[in-house]
BAVEX-672721 format. One record per atom (N, C-alpha, C): residue number from 1; atom name; x, y, z. Coordinates in steps of 0.1 Angstrom, whole numbers, padded with zeros to 4 digits. Example, Ala and Ser with C-alpha at 12.3 -4.5 7.8 and 13.67 -1.06 7.14 Angstrom:
# BAVEX-672721
REC, n, atom, x, y, z
REC, 1, N, 0132, -0057, 0078
REC, 1, CA, 0123, -0045, 0078
REC, 1, C, 0132, -0033, 0078
REC, 2, N, 0128, -0022, 0071
REC, 2, CA, 0137, -0011, 0071
REC, 2, C, 0129, 0000, 0079
# end
This chain:
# BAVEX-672721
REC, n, atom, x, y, z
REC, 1, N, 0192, -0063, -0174
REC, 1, CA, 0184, -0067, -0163
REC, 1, C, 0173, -0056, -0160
REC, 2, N, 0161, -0061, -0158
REC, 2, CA, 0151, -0050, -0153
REC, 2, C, 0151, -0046, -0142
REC, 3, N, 0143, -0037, -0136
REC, 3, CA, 0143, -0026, -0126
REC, 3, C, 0132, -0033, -0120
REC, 4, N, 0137, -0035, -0102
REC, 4, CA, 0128, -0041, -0093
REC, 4, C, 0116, -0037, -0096
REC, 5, N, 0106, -0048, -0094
REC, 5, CA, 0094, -0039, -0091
REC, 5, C, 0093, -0035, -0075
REC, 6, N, 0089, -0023, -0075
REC, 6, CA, 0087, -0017, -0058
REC, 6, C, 0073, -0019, -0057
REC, 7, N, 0068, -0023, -0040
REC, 7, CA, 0053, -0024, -0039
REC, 7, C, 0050, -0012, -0024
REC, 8, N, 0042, 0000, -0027
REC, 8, CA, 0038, 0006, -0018
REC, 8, C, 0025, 0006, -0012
REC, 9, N, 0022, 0002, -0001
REC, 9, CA, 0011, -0003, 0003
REC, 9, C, 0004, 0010, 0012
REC, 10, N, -0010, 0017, 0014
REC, 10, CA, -0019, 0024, 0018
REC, 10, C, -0026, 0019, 0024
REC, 11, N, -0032, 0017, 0037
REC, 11, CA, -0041, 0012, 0048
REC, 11, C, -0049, 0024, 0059
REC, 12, N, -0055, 0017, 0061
REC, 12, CA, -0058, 0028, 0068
REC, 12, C, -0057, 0030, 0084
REC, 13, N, -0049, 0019, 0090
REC, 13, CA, -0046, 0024, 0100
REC, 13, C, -0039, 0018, 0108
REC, 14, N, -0032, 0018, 0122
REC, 14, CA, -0021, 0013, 0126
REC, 14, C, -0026, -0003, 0127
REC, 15, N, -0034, -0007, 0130
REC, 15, CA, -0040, -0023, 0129
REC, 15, C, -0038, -0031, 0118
REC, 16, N, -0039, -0025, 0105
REC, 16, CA, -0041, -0030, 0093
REC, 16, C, -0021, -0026, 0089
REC, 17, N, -0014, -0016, 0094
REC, 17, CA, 0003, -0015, 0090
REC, 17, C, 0008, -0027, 0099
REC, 18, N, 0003, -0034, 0113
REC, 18, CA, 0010, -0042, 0120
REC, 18, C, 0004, -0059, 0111
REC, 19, N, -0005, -0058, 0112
REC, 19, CA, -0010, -0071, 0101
REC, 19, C, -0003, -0071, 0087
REC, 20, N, -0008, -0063, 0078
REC, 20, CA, 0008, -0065, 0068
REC, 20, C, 0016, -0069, 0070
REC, 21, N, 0027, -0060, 0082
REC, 21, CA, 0038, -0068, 0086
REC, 21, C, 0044, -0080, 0085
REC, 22, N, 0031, -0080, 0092
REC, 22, CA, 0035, -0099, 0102
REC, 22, C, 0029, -0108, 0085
REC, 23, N, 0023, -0103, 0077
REC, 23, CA, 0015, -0111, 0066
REC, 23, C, 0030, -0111, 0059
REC, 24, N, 0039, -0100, 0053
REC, 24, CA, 0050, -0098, 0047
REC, 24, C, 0061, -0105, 0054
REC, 25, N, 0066, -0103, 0066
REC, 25, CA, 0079, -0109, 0067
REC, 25, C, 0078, -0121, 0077
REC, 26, N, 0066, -0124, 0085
REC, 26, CA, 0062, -0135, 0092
REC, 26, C, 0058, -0146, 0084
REC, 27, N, 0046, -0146, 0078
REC, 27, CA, 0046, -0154, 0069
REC, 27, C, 0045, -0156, 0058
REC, 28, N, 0049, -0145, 0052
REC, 28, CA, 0056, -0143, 0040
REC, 28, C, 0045, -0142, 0027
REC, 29, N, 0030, -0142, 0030
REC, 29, CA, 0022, -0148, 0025
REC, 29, C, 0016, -0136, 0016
REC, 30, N, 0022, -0121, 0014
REC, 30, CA, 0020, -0111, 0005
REC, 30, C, 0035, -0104, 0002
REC, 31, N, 0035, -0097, -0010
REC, 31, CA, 0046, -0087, -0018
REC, 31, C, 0052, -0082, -0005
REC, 32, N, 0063, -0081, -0005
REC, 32, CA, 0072, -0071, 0005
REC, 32, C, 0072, -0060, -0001
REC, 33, N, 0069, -0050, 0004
REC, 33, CA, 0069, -0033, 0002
REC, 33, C, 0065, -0024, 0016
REC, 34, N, 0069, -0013, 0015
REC, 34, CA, 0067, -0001, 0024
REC, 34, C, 0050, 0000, 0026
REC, 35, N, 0048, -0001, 0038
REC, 35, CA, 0030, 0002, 0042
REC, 35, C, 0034, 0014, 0049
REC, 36, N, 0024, 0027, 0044
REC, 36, CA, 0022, 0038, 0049
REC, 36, C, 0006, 0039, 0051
REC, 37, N, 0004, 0049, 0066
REC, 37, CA, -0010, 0047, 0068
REC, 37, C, -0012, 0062, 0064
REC, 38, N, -0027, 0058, 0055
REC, 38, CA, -0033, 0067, 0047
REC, 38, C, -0047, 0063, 0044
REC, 39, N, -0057, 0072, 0047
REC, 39, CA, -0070, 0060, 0048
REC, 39, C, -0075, 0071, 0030
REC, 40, N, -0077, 0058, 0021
REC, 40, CA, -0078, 0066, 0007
REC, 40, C, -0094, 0069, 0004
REC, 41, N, -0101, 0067, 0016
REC, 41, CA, -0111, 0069, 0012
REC, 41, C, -0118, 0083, 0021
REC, 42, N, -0108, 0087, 0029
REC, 42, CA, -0112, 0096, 0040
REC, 42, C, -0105, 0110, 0029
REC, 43, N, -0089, 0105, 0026
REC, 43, CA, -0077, 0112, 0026
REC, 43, C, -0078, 0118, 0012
REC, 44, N, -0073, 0129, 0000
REC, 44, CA, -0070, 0125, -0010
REC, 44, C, -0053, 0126, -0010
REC, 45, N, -0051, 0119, -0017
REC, 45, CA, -0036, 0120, -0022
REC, 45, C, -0031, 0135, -0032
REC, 46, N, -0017, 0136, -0028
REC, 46, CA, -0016, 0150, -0032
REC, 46, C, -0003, 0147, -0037
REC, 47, N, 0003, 0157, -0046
REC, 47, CA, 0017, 0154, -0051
REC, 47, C, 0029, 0154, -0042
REC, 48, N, 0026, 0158, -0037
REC, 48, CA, 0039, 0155, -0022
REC, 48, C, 0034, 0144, -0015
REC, 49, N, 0031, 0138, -0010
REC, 49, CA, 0028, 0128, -0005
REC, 49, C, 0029, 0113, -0020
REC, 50, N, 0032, 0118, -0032
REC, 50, CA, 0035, 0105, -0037
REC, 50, C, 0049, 0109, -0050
REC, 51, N, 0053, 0118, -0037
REC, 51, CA, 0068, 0124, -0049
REC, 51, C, 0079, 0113, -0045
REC, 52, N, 0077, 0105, -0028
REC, 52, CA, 0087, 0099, -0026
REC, 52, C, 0087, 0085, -0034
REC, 53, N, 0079, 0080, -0043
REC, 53, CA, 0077, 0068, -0051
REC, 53, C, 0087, 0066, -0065
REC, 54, N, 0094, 0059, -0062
REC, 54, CA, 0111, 0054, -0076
REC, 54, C, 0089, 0051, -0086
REC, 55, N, 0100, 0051, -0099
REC, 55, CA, 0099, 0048, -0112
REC, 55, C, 0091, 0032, -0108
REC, 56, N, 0081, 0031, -0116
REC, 56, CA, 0077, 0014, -0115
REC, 56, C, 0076, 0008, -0106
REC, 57, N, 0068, 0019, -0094
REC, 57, CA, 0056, 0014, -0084
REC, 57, C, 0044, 0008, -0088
REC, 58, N, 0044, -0004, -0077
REC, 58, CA, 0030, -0003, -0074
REC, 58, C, 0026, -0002, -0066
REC, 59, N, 0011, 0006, -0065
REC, 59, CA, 0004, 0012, -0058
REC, 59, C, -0006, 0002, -0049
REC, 60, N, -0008, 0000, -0036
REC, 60, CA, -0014, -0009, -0032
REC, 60, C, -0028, -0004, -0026
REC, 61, N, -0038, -0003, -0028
REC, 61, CA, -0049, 0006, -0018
REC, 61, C, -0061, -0006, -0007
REC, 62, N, -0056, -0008, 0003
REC, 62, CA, -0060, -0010, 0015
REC, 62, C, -0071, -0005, 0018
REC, 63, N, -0087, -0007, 0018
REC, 63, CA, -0102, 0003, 0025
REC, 63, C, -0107, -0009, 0029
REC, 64, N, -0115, -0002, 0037
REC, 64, CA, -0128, -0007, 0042
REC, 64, C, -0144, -0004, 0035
REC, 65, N, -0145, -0012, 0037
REC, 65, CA, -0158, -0005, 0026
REC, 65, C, -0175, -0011, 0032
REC, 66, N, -0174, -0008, 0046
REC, 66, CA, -0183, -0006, 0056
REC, 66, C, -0192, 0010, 0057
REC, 67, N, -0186, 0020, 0048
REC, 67, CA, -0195, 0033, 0043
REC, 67, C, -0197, 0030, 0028
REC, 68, N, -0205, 0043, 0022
REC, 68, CA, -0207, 0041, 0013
REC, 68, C, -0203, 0050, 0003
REC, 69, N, -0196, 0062, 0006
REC, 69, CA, -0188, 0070, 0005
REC, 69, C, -0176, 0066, -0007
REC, 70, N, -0177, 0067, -0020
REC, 70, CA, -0168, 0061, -0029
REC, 70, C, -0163, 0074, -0035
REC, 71, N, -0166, 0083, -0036
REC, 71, CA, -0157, 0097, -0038
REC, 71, C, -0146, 0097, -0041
REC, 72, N, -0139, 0100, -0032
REC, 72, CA, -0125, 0105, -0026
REC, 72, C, -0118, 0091, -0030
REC, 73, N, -0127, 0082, -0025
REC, 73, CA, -0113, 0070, -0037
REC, 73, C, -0113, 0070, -0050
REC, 74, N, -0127, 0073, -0057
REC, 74, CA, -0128, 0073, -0073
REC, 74, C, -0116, 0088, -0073
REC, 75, N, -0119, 0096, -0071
REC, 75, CA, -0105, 0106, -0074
REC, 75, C, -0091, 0102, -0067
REC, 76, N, -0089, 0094, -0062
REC, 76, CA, -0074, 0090, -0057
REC, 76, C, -0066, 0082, -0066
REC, 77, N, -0082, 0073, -0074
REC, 77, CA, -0070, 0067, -0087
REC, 77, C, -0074, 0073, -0094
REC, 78, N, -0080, 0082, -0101
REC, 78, CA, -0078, 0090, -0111
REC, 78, C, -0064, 0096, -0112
REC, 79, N, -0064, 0102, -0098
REC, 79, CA, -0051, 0110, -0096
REC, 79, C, -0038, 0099, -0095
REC, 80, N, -0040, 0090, -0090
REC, 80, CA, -0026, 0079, -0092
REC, 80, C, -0024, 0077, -0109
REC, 81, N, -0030, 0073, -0116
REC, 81, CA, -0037, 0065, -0128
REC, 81, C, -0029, 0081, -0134
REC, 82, N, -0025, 0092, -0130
REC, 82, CA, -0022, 0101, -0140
REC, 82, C, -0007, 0102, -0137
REC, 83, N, -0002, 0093, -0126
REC, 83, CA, 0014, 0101, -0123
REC, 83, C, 0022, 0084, -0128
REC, 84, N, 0034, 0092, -0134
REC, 84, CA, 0043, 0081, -0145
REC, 84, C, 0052, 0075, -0135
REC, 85, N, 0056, 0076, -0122
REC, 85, CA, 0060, 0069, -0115
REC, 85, C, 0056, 0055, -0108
REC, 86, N, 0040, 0059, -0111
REC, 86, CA, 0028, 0046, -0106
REC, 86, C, 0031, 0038, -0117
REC, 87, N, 0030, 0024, -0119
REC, 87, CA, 0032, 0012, -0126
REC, 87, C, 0018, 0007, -0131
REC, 88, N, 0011, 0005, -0122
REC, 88, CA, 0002, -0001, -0114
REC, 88, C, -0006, 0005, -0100
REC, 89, N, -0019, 0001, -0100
REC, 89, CA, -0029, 0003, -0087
REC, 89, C, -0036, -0008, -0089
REC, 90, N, -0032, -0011, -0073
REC, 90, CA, -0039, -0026, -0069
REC, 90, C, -0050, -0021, -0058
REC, 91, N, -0062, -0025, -0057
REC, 91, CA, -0070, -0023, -0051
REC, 91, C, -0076, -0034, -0045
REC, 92, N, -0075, -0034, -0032
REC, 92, CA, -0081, -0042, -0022
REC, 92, C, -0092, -0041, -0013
REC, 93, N, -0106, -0044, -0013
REC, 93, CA, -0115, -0039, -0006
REC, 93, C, -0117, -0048, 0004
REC, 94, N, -0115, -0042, 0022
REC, 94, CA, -0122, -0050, 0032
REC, 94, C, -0133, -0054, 0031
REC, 95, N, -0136, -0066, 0035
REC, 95, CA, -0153, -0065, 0030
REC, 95, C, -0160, -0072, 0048
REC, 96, N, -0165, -0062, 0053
REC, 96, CA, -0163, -0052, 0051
REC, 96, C, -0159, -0040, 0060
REC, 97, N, -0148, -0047, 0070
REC, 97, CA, -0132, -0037, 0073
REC, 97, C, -0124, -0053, 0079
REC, 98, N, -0114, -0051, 0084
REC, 98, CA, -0108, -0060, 0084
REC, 98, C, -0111, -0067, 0100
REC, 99, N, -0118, -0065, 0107
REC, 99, CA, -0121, -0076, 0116
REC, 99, C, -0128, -0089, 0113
REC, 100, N, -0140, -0082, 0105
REC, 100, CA, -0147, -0093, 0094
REC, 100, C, -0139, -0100, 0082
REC, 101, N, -0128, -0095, 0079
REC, 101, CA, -0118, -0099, 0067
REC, 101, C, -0112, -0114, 0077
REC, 102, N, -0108, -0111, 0091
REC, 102, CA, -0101, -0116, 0099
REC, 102, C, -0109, -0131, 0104
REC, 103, N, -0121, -0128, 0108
REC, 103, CA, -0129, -0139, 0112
REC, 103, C, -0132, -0146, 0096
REC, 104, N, -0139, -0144, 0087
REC, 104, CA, -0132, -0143, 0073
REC, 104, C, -0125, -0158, 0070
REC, 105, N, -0111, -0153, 0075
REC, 105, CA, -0099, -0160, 0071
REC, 105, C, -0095, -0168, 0079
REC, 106, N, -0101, -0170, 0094
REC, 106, CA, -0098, -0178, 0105
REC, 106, C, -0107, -0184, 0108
REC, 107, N, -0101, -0196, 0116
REC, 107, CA, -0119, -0202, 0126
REC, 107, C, -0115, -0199, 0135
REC, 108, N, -0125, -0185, 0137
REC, 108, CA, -0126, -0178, 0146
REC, 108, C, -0143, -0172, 0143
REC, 109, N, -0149, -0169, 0155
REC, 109, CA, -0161, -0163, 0153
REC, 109, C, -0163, -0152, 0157
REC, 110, N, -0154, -0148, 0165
REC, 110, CA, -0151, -0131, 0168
REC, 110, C, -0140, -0128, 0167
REC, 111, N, -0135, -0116, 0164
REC, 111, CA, -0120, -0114, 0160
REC, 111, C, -0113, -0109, 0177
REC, 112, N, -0119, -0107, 0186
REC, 112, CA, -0114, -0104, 0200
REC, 112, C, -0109, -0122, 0204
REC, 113, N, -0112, -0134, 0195
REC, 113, CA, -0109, -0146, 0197
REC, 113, C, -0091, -0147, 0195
REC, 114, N, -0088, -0138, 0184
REC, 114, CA, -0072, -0141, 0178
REC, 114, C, -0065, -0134, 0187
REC, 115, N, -0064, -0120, 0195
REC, 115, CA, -0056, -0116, 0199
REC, 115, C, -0063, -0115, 0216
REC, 116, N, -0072, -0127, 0222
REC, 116, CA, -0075, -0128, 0235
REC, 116, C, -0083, -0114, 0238
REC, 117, N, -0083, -0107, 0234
REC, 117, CA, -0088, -0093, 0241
REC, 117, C, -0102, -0097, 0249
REC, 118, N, -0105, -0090, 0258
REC, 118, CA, -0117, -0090, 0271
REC, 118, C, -0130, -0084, 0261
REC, 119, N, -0130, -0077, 0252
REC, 119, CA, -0139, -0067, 0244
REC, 119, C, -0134, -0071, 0229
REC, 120, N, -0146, -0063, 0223
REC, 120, CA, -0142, -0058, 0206
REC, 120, C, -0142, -0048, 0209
REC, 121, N, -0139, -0041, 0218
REC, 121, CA, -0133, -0027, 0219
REC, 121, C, -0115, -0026, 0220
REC, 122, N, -0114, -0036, 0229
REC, 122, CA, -0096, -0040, 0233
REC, 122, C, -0090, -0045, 0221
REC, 123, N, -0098, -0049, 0210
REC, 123, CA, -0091, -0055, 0201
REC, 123, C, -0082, -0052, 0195
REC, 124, N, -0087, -0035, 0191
REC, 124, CA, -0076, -0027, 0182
REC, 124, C, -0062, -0028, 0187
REC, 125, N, -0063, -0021, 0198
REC, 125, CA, -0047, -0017, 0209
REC, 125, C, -0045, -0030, 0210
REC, 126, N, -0050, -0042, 0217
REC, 126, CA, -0045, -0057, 0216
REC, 126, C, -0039, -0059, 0204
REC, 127, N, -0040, -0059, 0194
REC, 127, CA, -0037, -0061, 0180
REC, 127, C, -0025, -0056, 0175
REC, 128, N, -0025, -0041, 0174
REC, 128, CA, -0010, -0040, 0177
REC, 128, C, -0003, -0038, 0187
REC, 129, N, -0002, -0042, 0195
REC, 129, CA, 0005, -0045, 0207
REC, 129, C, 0012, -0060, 0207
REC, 130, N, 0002, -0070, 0203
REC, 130, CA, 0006, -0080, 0197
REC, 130, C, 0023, -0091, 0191
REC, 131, N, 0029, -0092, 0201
REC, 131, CA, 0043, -0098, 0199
REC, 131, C, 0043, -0106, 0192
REC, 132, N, 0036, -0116, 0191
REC, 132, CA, 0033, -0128, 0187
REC, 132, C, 0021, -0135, 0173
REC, 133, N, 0018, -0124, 0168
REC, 133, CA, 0005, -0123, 0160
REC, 133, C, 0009, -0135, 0143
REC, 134, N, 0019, -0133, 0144
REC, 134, CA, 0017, -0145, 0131
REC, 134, C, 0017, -0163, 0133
REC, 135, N, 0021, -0162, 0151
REC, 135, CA, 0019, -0174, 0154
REC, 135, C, 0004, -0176, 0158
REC, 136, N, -0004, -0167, 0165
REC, 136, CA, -0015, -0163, 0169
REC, 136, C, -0026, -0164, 0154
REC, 137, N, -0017, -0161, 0143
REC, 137, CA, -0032, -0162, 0129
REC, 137, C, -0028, -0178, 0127
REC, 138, N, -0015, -0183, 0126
REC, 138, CA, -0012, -0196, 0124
REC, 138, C, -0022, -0206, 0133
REC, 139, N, -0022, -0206, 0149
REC, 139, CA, -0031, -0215, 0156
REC, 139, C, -0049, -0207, 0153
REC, 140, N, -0050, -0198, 0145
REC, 140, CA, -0063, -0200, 0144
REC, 140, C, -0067, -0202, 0129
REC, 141, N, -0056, -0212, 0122
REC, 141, CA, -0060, -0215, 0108
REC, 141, C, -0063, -0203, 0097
REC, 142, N, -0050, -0191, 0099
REC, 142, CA, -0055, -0185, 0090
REC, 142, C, -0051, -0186, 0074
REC, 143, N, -0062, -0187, 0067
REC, 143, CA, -0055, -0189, 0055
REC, 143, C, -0058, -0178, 0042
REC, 144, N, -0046, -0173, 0036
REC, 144, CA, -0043, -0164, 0031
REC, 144, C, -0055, -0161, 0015
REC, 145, N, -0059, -0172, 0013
REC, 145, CA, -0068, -0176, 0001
REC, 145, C, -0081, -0173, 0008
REC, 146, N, -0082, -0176, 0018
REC, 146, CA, -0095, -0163, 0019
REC, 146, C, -0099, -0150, 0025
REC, 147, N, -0082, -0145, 0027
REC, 147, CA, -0087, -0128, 0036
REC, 147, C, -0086, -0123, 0019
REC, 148, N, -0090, -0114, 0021
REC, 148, CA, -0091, -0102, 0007
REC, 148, C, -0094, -0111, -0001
REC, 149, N, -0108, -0118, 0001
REC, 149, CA, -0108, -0128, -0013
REC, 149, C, -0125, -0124, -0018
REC, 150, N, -0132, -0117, -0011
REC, 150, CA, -0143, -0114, -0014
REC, 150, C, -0147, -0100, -0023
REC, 151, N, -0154, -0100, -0032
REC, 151, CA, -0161, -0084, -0035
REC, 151, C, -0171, -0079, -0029
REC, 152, N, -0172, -0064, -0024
REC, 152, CA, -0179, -0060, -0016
REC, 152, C, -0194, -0054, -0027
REC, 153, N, -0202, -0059, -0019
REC, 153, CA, -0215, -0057, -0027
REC, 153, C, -0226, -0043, -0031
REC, 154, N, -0215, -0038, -0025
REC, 154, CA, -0219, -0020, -0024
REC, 154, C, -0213, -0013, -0035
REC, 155, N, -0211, 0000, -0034
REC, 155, CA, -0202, 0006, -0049
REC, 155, C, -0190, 0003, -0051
REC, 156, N, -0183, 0001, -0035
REC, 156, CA, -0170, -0004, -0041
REC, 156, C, -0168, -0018, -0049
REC, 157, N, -0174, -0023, -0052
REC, 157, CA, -0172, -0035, -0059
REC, 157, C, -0167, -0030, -0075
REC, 158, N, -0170, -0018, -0081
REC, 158, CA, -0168, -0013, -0095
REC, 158, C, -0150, -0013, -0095
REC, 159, N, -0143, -0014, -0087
REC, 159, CA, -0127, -0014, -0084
REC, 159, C, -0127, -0027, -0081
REC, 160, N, -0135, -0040, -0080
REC, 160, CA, -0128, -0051, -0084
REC, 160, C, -0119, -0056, -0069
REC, 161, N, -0118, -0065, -0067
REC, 161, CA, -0105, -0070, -0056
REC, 161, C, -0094, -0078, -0064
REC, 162, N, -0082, -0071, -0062
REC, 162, CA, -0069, -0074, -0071
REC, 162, C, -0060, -0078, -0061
REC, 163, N, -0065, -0084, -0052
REC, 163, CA, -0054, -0089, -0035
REC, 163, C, -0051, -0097, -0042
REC, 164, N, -0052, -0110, -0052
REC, 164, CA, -0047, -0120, -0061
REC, 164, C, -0034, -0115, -0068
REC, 165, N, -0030, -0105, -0072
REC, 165, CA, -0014, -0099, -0078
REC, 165, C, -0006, -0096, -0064
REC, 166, N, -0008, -0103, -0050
REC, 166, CA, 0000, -0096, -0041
REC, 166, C, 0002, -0109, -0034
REC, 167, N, -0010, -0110, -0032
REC, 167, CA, -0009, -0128, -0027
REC, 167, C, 0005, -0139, -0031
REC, 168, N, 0012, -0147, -0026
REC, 168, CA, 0023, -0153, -0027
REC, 168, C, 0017, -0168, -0023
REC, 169, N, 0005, -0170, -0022
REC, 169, CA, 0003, -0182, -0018
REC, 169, C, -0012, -0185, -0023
# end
């Protein structure tokens, strides 16, 4: 018998760990794996921070790619891309961060429309705060075939969008 595959997922921030969530075990509509917040384009990765990964990970990278700033992620897979524990690096580019991913994938025309908020300021803290959020993407038609379905037209586009090997639908 082979060895699970494990999926460890990188985002960049508590908005984008409570959306996984509800995307993984609400509606089931991407890989179940551990989401840790780590923004890979701000951050670099360091050997302690990916010692706690079993044998025959994969690596999930969550960005926004609303800067232009491609650095620090071109050396994050370098550096994954060298450790024998990584399987795989999937790379997912917001295009271009996930409010626009959000309106995107819903009919919705503001993303302060999905989780009621008074502002696109309230949105964030509304968002995870949120009890109810996978019934909340369900009544606004969200369909999983088009969030993370675009390439961003800036440098991050050279890493490709690979949300298609996570996707379950």
């Amino acid at each position: 018998m082979g060895k699970a595959i494990r999926y460890q997922y990188y985002v960049e921030g508590e908005d984008e760990k409570k959306l996984l969530e509800v995307l993984k075990q609400d509606l089931r509509c991407i890989r179940a794996g551990k989401v840790d917040i780590f923004n890979v384009i701000q951050n670099q990765f360091t050997s302690m921070r990916i010692r706690p990964l079993k044998p025959g990970t994969v690596v999930i990278l969550v960005y926004d790619t609303d800067v232009d700033h491609v650095d620090i992620l071109q050396r994050n897979i370098i550096f994954l891309q060298k450790q024998n524990a990584i399987k795989e690096i999937v790379c997912i580019p917001q295009v271009k961060n996930l409010e626009e991913e959000l309106v995107y994938a819903c009919q919705i025309k503001n993303v302060s429309e999905l989780t009621h908020s008074h502002t696109k300021k309230d949105y964030k803290r509304d968002l995870i705060d949120c009890n109810n959020l996978g019934i909340r993407l369900r009544k606004c038609d969200f369909k999983i075939t088009k969030f993370w379905s675009q390439l961003p037209a800036n440098r991050f586009g050279v890493w490709g969008n690979d949300a298609g090997k996570i996707k379950l639908e």
